[in-house]
C-alpha positions in Angstrom: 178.7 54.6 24.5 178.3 56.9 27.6 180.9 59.2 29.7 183.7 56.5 30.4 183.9 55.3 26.6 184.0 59.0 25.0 186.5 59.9 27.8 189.0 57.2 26.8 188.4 58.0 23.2 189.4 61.7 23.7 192.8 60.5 25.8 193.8 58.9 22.7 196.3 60.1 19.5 194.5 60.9 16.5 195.9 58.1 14.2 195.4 55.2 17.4 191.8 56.2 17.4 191.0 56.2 13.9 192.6 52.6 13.8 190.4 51.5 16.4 187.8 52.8 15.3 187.6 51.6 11.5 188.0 48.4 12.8 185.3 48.3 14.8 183.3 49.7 12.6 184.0 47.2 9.7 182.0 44.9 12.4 178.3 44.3 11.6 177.5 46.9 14.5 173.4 47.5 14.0 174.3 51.3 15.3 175.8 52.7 17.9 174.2 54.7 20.3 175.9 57.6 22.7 174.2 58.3 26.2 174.0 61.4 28.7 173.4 64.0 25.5 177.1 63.4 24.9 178.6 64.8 21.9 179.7 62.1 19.7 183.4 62.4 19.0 184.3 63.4 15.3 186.3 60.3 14.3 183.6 57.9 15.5 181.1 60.0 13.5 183.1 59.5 10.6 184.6 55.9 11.0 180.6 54.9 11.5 179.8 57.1 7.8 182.2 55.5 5.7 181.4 51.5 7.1 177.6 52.9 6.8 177.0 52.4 10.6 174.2 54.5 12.1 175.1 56.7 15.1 172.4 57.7 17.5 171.6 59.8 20.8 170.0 59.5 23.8 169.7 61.9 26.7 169.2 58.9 29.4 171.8 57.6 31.0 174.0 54.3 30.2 172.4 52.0 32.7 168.7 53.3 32.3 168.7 53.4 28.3 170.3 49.9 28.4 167.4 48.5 30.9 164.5 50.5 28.6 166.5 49.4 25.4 167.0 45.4 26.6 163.0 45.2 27.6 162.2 46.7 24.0 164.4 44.2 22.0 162.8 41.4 24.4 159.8 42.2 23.7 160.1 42.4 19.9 162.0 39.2 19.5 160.4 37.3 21.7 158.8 34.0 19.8 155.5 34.6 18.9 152.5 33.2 16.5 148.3 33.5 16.2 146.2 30.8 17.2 142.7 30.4 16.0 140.6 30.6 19.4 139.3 33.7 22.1 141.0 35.3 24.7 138.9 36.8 28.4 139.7 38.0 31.4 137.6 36.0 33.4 138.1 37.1 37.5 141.9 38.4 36.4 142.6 34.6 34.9 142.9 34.7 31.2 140.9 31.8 29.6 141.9 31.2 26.3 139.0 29.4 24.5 139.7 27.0 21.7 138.1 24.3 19.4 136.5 23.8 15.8 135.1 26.3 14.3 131.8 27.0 14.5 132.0 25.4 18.2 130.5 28.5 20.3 133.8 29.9 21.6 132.9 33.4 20.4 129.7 33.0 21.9 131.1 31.8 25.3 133.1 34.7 25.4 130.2 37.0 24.6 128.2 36.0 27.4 131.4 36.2 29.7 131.6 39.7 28.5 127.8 40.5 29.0 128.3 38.9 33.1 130.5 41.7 33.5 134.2 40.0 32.3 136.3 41.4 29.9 137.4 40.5 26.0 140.8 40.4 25.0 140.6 39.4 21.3 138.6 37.1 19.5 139.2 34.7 16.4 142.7 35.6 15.8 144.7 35.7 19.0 148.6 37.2 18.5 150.5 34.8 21.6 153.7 36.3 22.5 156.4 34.4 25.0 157.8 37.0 27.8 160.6 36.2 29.6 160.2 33.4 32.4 157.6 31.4 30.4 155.1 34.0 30.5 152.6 33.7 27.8 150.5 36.8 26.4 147.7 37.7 24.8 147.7 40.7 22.9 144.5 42.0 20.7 145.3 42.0 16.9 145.2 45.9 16.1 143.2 45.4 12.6 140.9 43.1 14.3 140.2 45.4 18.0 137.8 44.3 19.6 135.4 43.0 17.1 133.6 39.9 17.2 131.9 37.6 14.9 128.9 36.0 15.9 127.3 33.8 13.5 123.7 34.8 12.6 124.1 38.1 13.9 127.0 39.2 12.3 129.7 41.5 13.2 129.8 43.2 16.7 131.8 45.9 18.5 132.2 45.1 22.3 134.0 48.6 23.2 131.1 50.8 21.6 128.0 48.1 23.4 129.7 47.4 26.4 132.2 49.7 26.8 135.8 50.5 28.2 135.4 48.3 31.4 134.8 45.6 29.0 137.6 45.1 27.0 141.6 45.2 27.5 144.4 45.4 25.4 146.4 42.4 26.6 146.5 39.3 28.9 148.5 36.7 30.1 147.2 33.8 29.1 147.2 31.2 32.1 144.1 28.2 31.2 143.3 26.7 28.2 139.4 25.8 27.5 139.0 23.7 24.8 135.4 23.1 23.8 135.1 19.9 22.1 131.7 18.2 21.0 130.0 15.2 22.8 130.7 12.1 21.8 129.1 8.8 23.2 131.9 6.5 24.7 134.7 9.3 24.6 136.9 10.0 27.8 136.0 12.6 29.8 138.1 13.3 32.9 135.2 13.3 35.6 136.9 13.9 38.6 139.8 16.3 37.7 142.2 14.8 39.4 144.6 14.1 36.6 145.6 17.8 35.4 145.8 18.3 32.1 148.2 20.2 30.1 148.7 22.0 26.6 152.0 23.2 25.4 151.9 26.7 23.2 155.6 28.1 21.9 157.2 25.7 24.7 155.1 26.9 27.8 152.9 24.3 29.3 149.3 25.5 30.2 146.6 24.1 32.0 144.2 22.2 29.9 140.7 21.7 30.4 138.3 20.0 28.1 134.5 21.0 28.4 132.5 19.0 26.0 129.1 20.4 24.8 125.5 18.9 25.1 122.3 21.0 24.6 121.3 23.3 27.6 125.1 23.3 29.4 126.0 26.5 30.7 129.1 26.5 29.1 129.2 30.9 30.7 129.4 29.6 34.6 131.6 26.7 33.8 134.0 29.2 32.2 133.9 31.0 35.9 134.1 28.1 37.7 137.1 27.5 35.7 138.9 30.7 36.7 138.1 30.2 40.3 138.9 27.2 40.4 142.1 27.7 39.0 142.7 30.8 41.7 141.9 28.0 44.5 144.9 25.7 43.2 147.7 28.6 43.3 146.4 29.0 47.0 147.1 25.4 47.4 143.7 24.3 47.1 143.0 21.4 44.8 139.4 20.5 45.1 139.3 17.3 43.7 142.6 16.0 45.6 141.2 17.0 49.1 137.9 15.2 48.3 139.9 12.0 46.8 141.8 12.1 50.2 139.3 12.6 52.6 137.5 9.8 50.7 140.4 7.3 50.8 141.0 8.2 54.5 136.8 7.7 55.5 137.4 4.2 53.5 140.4 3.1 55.9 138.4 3.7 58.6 135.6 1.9 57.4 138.0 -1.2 56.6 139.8 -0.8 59.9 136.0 -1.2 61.6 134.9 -4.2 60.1 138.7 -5.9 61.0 137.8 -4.7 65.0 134.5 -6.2 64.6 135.0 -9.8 62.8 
């Protein structure tokens, strides 16, 4: 309620206002809140006490408490869950890494980290859904920036590498899957068919990386992210070269017709 609301409510009778009042605080009204620093008239204040209805202040005005107040319920209603796996910010693109356990992706992300990237969360990643399909990564509090690495045990990024190395939250825009090698399995060699993951409705970028002994899974991971920066440039690597190929085999064709 700001200035125009408790203005009408003061040009009222008594009696009319304490109707209108009762009755709409017999709705399940949350609270209400008054704006401006405005005194809060008496009969609201006691309409709102006998329905049980909480009445608050703010010194902000209408339109600015309503835009602060809107982003904060947004925010904590928006659909959210955890997902097993480990966020980075790899060149500003935030890789989430995911796969079995046991698979390295903690490891990956170490090395990331160590190359002068930054660690979001590991293991237990809280994923949040902003408005306009935005997805976000946000680093559990309990956990901070902790890391399990097996052998070695538990590890604290910020006190090794410290503040440049770590952030609080990311948007989350690739998915890196690391999935073992298997003999005869289909691996996408030429990238040409994107691939895509789905995660509370959004669909992501998917991209598989499967693991033999000796792959540098670390530069992969980079490759990833600047590869990915290259395609919202309108860049797509693997397109270009597939049409650049298609075009140099037309010509070839179109050569031996001129010559038989």
């Amino acid at each position: 309620m700001g200035e125009t609301e408790i203005v009408y409510m003061e040009s009222l009778d008594p009696s009319t206002l304490e109707n209108y009042l009762e009755k709409m605080c017999s709705f399940e009204i949350p609270c209400f809140f008054v704006s401006k620093g405005l005194e809060a008239p008496q009969a609201l204040l006691d309409a709102a006490e006998r329905q049980g209805r909480p009445v608050l202040g703010t010194q902000l005005g209408t339109q600015e408490f309503t835009r602060r107040f809107s982003s904060f319920l947004e925010a904590h209603f928006a659909p959210q869950q955890y997902l097993h796996g480990s966020l980075a910010d790899v060149y500003g693109v935030g890789l989430l890494y995911i796969g079995p356990s046991g698979i390295g992706k903690s490891e990956c992300v170490l090395d990331l980290v160590e190359r002068g990237h930054r660690l979001v969360c590991d293991d237990m990643v809280r994923i949040i859904r902003e408005p306009g399909e935005t997805l976000v990564g946000v680093a559990n509090e309990e956990l901070g920036h902790h890391m399990e690495i097996r052998g070695l045990g538990i590890i604290d990024i910020f006190r090794l590498f410290g503040i440049r190395a770590v952030r609080k939250r990311k948007r989350i825009e690739v998915v890196v899957e690391l999935i073992n090698w298997e003999d005869g399995a289909e691996i996408d060699r030429t990238g040409l068919a994107d691939r895509t993951t789905e995660i509370l409705g959004v669909s992501l970028p998917l991209v598989q990386v499967p693991l033999v002994p000796g792959k540098n899974i670390t530069v992969i991971g980079e490759v990833i992210a600047t590869n990915h920066l290259l395609k919202l440039k309108g860049h797509h690597s693997a397109r270009e070269f597939n049409r650049r190929l298609l075009e140099q085999m037309k010509q070839v064709d179109y050569i031996d017709e001129v010559s038989e």
